[in-house]
ZAMARGU-4260 file (C-alpha; in steps of 0.2 Angstrom, whole numbers, plus 5000, padded with zeros to 4 digits):
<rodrens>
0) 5136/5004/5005 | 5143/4989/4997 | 5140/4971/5006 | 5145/4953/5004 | 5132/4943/5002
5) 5138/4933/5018 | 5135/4950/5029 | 5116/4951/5025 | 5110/4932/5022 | 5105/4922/5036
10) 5117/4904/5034 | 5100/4896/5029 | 5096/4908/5015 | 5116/4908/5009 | 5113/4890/5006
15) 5099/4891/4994 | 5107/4904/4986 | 5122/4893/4984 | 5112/4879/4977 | 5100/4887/4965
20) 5115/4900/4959 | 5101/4912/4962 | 5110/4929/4957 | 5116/4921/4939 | 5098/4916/4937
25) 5092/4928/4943 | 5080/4918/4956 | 5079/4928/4973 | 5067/4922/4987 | 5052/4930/4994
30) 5058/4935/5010 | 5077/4935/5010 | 5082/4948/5022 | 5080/4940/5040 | 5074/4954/5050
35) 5058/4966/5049 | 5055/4980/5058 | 5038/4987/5061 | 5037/5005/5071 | 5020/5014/5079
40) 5016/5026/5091 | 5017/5013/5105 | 5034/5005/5100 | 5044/4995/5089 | 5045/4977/5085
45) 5057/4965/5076 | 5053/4949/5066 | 5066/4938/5066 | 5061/4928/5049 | 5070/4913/5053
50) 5065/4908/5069 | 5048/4915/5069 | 5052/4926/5084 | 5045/4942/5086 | 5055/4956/5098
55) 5046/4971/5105 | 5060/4982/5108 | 5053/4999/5114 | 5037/5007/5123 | 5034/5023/5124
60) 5021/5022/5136 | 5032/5012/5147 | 5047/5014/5156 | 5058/4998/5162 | 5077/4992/5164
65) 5074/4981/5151 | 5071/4993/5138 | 5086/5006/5144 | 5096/4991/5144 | 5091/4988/5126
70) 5082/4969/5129 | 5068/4964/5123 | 5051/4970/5134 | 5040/4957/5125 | 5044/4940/5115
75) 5032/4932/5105 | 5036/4912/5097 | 5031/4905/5082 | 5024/4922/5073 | 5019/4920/5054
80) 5017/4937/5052 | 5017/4955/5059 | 5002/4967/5059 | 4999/4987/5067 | 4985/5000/5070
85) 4992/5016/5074 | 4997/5012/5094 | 4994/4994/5094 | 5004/4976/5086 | 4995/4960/5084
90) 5003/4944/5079 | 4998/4928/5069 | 5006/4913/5077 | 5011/4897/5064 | 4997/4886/5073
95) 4984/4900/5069 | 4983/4911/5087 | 4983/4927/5090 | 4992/4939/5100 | 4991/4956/5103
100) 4996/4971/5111 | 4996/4990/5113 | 4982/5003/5115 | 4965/4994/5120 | 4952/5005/5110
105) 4963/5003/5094 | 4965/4985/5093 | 4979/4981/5108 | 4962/4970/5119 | 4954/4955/5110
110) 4941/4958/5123 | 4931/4939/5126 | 4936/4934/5106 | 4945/4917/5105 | 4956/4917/5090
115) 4960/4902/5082 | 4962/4893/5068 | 4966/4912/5058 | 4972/4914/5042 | 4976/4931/5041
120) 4978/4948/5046 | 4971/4964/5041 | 4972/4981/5046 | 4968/4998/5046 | 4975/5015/5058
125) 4963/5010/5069 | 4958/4992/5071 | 4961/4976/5065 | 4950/4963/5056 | 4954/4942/5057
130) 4952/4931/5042 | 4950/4911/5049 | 4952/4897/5038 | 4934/4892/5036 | 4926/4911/5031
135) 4922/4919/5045 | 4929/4938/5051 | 4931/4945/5068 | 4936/4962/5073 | 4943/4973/5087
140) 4949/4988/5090 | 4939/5007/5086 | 4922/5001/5083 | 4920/5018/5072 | 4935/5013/5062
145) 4930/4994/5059 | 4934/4987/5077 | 4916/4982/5077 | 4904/4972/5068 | 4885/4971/5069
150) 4881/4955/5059 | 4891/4941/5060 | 4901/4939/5043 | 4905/4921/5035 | 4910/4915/5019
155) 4923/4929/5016 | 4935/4927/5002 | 4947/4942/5007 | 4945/4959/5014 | 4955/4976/5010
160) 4957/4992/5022 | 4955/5008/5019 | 4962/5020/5033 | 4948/5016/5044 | 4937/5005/5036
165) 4935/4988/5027 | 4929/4979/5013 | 4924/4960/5011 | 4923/4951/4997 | 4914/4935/5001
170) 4915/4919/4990 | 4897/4921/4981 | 4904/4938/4974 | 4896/4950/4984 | 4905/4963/4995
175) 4903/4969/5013 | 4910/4985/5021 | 4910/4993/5038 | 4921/5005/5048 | 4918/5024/5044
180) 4906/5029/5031 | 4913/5042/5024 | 4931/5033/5019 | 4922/5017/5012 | 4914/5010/5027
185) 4895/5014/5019 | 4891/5005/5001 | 4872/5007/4999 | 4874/5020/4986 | 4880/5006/4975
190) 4874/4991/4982 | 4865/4988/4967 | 4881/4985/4956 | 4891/4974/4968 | 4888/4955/4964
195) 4900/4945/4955 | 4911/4954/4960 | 4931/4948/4955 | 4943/4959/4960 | 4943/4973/4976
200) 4956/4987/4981 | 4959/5002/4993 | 4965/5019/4993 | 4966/5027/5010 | 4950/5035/5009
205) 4939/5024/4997 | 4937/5006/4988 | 4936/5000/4973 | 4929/4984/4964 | 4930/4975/4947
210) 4914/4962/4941 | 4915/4948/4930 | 4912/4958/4914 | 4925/4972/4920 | 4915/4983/4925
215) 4922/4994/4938 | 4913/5005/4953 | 4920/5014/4968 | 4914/5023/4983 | 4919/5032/4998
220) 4927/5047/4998 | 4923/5058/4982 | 4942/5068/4982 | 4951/5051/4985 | 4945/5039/4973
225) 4927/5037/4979 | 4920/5045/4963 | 4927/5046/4944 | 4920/5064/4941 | 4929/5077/4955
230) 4911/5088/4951 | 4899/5076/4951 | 4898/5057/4960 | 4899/5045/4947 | 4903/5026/4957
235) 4901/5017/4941 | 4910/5016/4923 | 4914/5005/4910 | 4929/5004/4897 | 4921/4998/4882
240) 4924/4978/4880 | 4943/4981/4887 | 4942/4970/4902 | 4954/4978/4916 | 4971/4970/4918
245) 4974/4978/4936 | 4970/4991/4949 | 4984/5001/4960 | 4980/5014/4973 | 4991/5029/4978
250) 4983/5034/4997 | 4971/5046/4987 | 4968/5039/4968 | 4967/5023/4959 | 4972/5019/4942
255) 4967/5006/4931 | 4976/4996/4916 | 4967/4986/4905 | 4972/4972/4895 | 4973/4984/4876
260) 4987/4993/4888 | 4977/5008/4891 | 4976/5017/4908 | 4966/5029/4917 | 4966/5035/4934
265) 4953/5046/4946 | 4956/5053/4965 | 4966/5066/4971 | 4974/5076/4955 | 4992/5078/4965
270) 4994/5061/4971 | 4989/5052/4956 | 4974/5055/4951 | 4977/5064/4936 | 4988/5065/4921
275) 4990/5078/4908 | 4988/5077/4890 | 5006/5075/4888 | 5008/5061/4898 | 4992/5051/4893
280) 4999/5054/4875 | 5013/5041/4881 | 5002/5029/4892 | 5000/5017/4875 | 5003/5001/4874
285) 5009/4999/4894 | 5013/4981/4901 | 5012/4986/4919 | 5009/5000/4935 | 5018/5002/4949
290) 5014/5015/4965 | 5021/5024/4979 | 5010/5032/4992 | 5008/5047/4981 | 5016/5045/4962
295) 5013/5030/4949 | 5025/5023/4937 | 5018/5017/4920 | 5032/5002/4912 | 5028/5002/4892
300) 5031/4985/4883 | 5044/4996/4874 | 5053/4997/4889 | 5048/5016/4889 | 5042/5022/4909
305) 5032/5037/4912 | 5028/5042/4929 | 5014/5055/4935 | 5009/5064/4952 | 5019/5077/4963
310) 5026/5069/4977 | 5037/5051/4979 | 5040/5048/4963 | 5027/5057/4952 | 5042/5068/4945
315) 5059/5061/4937 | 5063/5077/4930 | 5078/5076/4940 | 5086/5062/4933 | 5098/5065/4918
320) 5089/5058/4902 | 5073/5047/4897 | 5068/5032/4908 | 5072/5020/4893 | 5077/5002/4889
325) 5070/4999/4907 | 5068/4980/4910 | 5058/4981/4927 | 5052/4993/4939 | 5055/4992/4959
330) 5045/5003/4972 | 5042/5006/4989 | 5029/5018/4997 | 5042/5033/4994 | 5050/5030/4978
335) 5056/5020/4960 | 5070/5010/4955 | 5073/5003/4939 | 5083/4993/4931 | 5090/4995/4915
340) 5092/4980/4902 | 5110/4987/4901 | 5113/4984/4919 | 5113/5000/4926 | 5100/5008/4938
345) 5091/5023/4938 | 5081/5031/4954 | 5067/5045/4958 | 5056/5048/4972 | 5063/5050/4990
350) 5078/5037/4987 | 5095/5041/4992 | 5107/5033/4980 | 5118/5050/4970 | 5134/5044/4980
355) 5130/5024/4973 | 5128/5030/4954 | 5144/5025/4947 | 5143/5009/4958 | 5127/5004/4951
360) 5132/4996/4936 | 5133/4978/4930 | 5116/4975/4943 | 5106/4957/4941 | 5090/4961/4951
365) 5084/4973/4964 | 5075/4970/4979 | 5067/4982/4990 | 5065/4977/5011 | 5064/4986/5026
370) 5063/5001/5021 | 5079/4999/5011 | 5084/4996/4992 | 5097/4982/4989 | 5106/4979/4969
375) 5115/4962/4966 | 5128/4964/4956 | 5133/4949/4943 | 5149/4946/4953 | 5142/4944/4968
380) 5141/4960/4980 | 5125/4969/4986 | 5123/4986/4984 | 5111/4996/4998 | 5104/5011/4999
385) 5089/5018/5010 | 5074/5022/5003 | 5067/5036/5014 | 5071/5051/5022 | 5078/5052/5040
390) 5062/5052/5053 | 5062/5071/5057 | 5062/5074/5037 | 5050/5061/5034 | 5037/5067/5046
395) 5039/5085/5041 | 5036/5080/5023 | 5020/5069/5029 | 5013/5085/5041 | 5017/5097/5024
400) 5005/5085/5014 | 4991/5082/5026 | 4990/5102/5027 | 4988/5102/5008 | 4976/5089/5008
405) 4967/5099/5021 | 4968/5116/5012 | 4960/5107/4996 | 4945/5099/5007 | 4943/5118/5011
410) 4941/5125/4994 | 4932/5110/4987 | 4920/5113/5002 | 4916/5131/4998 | 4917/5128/4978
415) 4902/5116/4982 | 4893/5128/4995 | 4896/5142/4979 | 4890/5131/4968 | 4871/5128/4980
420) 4869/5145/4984 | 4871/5151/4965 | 4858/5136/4961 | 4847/5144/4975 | 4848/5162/4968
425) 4843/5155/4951 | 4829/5145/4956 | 4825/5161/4967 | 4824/5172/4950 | 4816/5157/4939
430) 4801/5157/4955
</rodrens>
C-alpha cells in the first residue's frame, strides 16, 4: 500500500517534516505516526500522540451502547504514555498521575496508593511497578508476579520486567528483584556478585546484569537465560578484558556483543540461544544486534547480516541471495527489514511485503510502528506493509510454540531426574 505523506502525518508532524526536509536528510522523529493501539484480554485502547488523549474502545467484560455504537467507553486526558498486564491498562498522565483500569488482581485497583509525581511505567503479564521522580517504587497488581513489595524500595535508578517479575537497579549499583522466584524474582544465588552493577536486562523468564568491569551474571530460569551452561548453573562469566558493548534478549535467550565485535548467546537453543559453528564462523567483527521475540540478527561492519534461531526471523533462507551491503537493520517482535545502501529493501520473519518487492526501491529510511513497517521513498511516498500475521494465525503460531516450549521443559525434567537416579545407582555400587 503506497501513501502520500499527507494521508499518514498529523498537520503538526507534516510541518516539521517540511521544515527540516526530514526524508532528504534522512531525519525522521521519534514518534511520527499519531495513533497507538495497545490490545489485551480486557479490551483495546488508542493513544492519540498529539493530544495526549487516550480511547478505550472495547471490553470484553462489558457490554454497553457505547461500545456497539463504536464510541469510546473510557477517555483518559493528558496521557504521556500507555502501559498493560495481561487484562489490565494503566496510564501516566503529563502532570505525573496515574490511571488505571481492568482486572483488580492484575494491576486494574491501585488499592489505597497515591500516585504522583511518577516518572515511569513498568510492567510485567501480571502487574505493574511505578518509578517517581525522586527513587521510590510502588507496585500493584499479582502480589506473586511482582504486585507486591515487602520493603519499601528507594533510590531506584530503573527497573526491567521479566514476565512476572522485576529487577531494580538502584543508584549505588546494587540490584533488587521480586515477583516469581523462579522467572527472576529470587537473586540470592548471586547476591554476592551484584554491586556496581551498570547495565540490567530481561528475557521473559530471567535477568541479566553487566558490572563496572564487564563482568556479566544472570539468574532465573536455567532454559531461558538464567544460566550460561543448559547442564549445569553457571550465573557468572567473564569474556577476557573485552568489555561488553550490549545485551539483547529474545523471550528465552540473551546475547551479548562486546566491544572487539564478538558475540555469544545462552538460553533456549530455538529462540536464540544458540548458533552453530557455521554461523559463529561469520559473527566477526559485528557493529551491532538486533531481536525479535524469538530470532536475532547480527549487522557486520562490512555490511554483512547473519541472523540465527528458528522462528521470526532466525531463518532468511527464504530470501533470494546473501543479506549484503545492508546499511541498517529494522525489527519488530516478529520480523527484520533491512535496508540496503542501494536502496532497496529486503524482509524475513513474519513480515508481509512479496506483493511490495518491486515497489521497494529507491527507499531513504524505514520505520516500524504499530505493528506495521513503513519505507520512505526519496520522492516522497511511504510504502507499508504489516508486520504480523492476521490474529487467528498469530495466536495459532504462539499456542504451537508454548507447546514446544512445554515439551522441552518435559524432556529436560526427566533428562535431570535420569541423570540423579543414575548418580544414586553409582553411589549405591561405590557404597
Amino acid at each position: 500500500m503506497i501513501k502520500e505523506c499527507s494521508k499518514i502525518f498529523h498537520p503538526k508532524q507534516r510541518e516539521w517534516l517540511r521544515q527540516q526536509n526530514a526524508v532528504a536528510r534522512n531525519i525522521i522523529p521519534t514518534t511520527w505516526t499519531r495513533y497507538q493501539t495497545k490490545k489485551n484480554l480486557f479490551g483495546e485502547v488508542k493513544f492519540d500522540f498529539v493530544t495526549g488523549t487516550v480511547f478505550f474502545i472495547r471490553s470484553k467484560t462489558h457490554i454497553s451502547a457505547a461500545m456497539d455504537s463504536g464510541k469510546p467507553f473510557f477517555v483518559v486526558e493528558n496521557a504521556k504514555s500507555v502501559h498493560m498486564t495481561k487484562e489490565s491498562f494503566a496510564v501516566l498522565k503529563r502532570n505525573g498521575e496515574v490511571v488505571v483500569w481492568g482486572n483488580p488482581l492484575l494491576g486494574g485497583d491501585l488499592g489505597d496508593i497515591n500516585l504522583i509525581n511518577v516518572k515511569q511505567i513498568f510492567e510485567n503479564d501480571y502487574s505493574f511497578a511505578a518509578l517517581t521522580h525522586n527513587g521510590t517504587v510502588y507496585t500493584w497488581g499479582d502480589s506473586n508476579s511482582g504486585g507486591f513489595l515487602t520493603t519499601p524500595l528507594t533510590n531506584v535508578k530503573t527497573i526491567v520486567a521479566s514476565k512476572d517479575a522485576y529487577c531494580a537497579l538502584k543508584n549505588d549499583g546494587t540490584i533488587f528483584t521480586w515477583g516469581d522466584s523462579e522467572n527472576g524474582g529470587d537473586s540470592s544465588r548471586v547476591s554476592v556478585h551484584l554491586y556496581k552493577i551498570t547495565k540490567v536486562f530481561a528475557s521473559g523468564e530471567a535477568f541479566c546484569v553487566v558490572d563496572e568491569n564487564s563482568k556479566v551474571i544472570c539468574w532465573g530460569n536455567p532454559d531461558s537465560g538464567g544460566s550460561f551452561e543448559e547442564d549445569e548453573l553457571v550465573h557468572v562469566k567473564t569474556f577476557g578484558n573485552v568489555l561488553v558493548k550490549t545485551i539483547v534478549s529474545t523471550k528465552t535467550s540473551f546475547v551479548i556483543l562486546t566491544y572487539d565485535g564478538e558475540v555469544a548467546c545462552w538460553g533456549n537453543p530455538e529462540e536464540g540461544g544458540y548458533f552453530s559453528e557455521s554461523v559463529e564462523a561469520q559473527l566477526y567483527n559485528v557493529e551491532s544486534l538486533q531481536n525479535t521475540e524469538t530470532g536475532v540478527a547480527a549487522k557486520r561492519y562490512d555490511g554483512y547480516v547473519i541472523s540465527w534461531g528458528k522462528y521470526y526471523g532466525g531463518d532468511f533462507s527464504a530470501i533470494n541471495g546473501d543479506l549484503t551491503n545492508v546499511k541498517q537493520i529494522f525489527t519488530m517482535e516478529n520480523g527484520f527489514v533491512d535496508l540496503q545502501y542501494d536502496g532497496t529493501v529486503k524482509c524475513w520473519g513474519v513480515v508481509h511485503w512479496e506483493h511490495l518487492e518491486e515497489q521497494l526501491v529507491d527507499i531513504v529510511h524505514i520505520m516500524a510502528d504499530n505493528g506495521k513497517f513503513f519505507a520512505f521513498k526519496e520522492c516522497g511516498k511511504i510504502i507499508e506493509f504489516p508486520s504480523s500475521f492476521p490474529l487467528h494465525e498469530r495466536m495459532a503460531f504462539v499456542e504451537a510454540l508454548e507447546e514446544r516450549r512445554q515439551a522441552r521443559v518435559r524432556r529436560a525434567t526427566r533428562e535431570r531426574v535420569r541423570s540423579f537416579e543414575e548418580r544414586l545407582l553409582v553411589n549405591a555400587f561405590a557404597a
